[in-house]
C-alpha positions in Angstrom: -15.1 6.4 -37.9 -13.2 2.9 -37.8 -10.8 4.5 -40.1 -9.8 7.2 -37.5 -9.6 4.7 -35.3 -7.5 2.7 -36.5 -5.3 5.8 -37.4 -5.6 7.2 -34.0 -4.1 3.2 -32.9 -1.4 3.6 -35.1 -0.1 7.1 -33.8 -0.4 5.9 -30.4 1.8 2.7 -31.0 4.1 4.4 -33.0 4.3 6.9 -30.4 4.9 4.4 -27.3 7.7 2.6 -29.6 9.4 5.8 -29.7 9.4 6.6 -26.2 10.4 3.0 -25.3 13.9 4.3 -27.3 14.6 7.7 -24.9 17.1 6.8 -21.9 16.6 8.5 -19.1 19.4 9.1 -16.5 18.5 10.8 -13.2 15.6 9.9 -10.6 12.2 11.7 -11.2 9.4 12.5 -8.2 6.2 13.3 -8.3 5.3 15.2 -4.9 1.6 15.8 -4.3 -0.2 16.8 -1.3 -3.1 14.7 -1.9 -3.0 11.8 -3.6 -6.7 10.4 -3.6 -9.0 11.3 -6.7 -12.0 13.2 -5.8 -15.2 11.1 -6.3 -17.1 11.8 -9.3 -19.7 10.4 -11.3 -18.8 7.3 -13.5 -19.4 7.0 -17.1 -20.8 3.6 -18.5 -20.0 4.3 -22.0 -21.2 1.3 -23.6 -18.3 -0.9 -25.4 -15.5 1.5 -23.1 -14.1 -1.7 -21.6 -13.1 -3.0 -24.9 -12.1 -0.1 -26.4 -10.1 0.7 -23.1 -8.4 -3.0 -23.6 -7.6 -2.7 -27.1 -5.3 -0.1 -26.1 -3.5 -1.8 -23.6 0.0 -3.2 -24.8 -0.2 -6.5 -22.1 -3.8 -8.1 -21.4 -4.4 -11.4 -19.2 -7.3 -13.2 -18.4 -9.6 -9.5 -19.6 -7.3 -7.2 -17.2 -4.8 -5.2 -18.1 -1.1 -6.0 -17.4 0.4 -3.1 -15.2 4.7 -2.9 -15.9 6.7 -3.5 -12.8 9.8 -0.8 -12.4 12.6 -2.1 -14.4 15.9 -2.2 -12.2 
């Protein structure tokens, strides 16, 4: 299982490093009439936090660093 994880990890990085390459020219919207998530039940997987955080490219202080917009 750690093995497909890891490979799973890998694909994902690889992935984002491509993406970071693509230039996109032009102004893109998202228009929603509702933009609140319905309520639902949460899920307390046990070892999700860490899991979630070892995807996260920018961490600090055990949060997750969010991108600003890049001008």
């Amino acid at each position: 299982m750690k093995k497909v994880i890891k490979e799973a990890k890998k694909i994902m990085d690889d992935f984002m490093r491509e993406l970071d390459k693509i230039k996109f020219k032009g102004d893109f919207f998202v228009r929603r009439d509702n933009n609140v998530r319905e309520e639902c039940e949460v899920n307390n997987e046990k070892g999700f936090r860490e899991r979630f955080l070892d995807n996260a490219p920018k961490i600090k202080n055990g949060f997750v660093m969010a991108e600003k917009k890049k001008w």
